[in-house]
C-alpha positions as CSV (number, residue, x, y, z in Angstrom):
1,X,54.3,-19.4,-4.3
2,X,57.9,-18.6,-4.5
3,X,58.5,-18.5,-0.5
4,X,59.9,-21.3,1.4
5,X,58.4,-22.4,5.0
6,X,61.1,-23.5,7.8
7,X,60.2,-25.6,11.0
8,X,61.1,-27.4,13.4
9,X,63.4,-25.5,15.7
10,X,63.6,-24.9,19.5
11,X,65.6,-24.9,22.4
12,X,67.6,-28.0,23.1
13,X,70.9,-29.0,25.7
14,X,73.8,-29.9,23.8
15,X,74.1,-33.6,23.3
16,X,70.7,-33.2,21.9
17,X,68.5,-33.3,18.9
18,X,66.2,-31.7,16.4
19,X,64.4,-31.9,12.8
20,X,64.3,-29.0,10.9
21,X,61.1,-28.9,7.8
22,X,60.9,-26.7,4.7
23,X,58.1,-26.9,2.8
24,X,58.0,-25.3,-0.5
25,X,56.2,-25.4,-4.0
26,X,56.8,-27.9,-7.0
27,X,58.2,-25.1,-8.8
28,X,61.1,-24.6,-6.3
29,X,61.8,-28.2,-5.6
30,X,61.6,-29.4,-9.0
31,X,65.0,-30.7,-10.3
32,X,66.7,-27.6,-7.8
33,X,69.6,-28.7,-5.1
34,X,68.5,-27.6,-1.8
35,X,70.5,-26.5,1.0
36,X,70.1,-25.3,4.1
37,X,71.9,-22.4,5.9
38,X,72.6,-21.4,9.3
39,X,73.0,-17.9,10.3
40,X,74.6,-17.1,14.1
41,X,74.4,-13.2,15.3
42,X,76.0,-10.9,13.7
43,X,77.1,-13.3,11.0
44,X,76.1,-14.1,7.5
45,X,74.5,-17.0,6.1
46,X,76.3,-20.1,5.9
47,X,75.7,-23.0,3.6
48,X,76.0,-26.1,6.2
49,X,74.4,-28.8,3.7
50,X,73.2,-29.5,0.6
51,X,71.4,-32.0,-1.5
52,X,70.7,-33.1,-4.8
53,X,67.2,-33.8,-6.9
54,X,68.4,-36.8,-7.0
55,X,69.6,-37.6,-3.3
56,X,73.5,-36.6,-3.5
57,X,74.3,-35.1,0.1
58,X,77.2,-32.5,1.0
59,X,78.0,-31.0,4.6
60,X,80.0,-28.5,5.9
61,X,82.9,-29.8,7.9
62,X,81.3,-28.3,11.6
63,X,78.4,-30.9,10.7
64,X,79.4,-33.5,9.0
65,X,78.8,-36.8,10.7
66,X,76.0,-35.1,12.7
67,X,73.7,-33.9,10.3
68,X,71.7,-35.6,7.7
69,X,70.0,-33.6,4.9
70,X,67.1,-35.4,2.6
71,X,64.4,-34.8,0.9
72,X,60.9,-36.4,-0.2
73,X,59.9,-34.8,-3.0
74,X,56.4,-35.6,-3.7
75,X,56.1,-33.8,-0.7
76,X,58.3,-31.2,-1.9
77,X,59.9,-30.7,1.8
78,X,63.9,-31.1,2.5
79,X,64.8,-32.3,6.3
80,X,67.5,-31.7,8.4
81,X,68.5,-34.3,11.3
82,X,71.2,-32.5,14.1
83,X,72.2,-34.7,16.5
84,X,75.1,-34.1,18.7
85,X,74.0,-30.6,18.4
86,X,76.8,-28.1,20.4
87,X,76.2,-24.5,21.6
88,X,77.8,-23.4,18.1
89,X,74.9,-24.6,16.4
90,X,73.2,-22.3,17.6
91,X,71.6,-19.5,14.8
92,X,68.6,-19.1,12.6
93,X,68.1,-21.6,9.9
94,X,67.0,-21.6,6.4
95,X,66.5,-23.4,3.7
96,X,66.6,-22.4,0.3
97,X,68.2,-23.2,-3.6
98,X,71.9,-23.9,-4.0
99,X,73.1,-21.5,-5.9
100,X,70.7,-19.7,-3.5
101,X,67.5,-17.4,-4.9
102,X,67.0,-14.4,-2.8
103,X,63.3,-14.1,-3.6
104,X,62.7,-17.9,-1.9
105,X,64.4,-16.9,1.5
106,X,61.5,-17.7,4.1
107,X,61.4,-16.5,7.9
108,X,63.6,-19.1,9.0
109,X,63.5,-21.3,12.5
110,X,65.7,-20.6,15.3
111,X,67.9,-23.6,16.8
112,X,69.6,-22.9,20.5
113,X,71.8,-25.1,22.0
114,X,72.4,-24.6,25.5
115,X,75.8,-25.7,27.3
């Protein structure tokens, strides 16, 4: 119930695409901002965009004008369209609250961008 499910990652060339899923419950969705995160190796998590409940968007500098966050709430899932995606993209990503609640973290999904 209070877990959050991540998707939609894989191997891609740089240049390329993806669309990252998170499917949670009403009760985390419900009037929360969600974000998603991106973590490379041996860093931590980073907060790379963020969205209202009710559709305001924020991005991170490195993606901005490449990503696009939403969200459809009555299926109470946040998206994340990367195009243009570069080898720095590369990490594990997660979605989760902004402010962040450490007992929603899910597994995560694993983007890598090859050169």
């Amino acid at each position: 119930q209070g877990r959050l499910v991540e998707s939609g990652g894989g191997l891609v060339q740089a240049g390329g695409s993806l669309r990252l899923s998170c499917v949670g419950s009403g009760r985390i969705f419900s009037y929360n901002t969600m974000g998603w995160y991106r973590q490379a190796p041996g860093n931590a998590r980073e907060l790379w965009a963020y969205i209202t409940y009710d559709g305001r968007a924020n991005y991170a500098d490195s993606v901005k004008g490449r990503f696009t966050i939403s969200r459809d709430t009555a299926k109470n899932t946040v998206y994340l369209q990367m195009n243009s995606l570069k080898p720095e993209d590369t990490g594990v990503y997660y979605c989760n609250t902004y402010p962040i609640r450490n007992d929603f973290w899910g597994q995560g999904t694993q983007v890598t961008v090859s050169s």
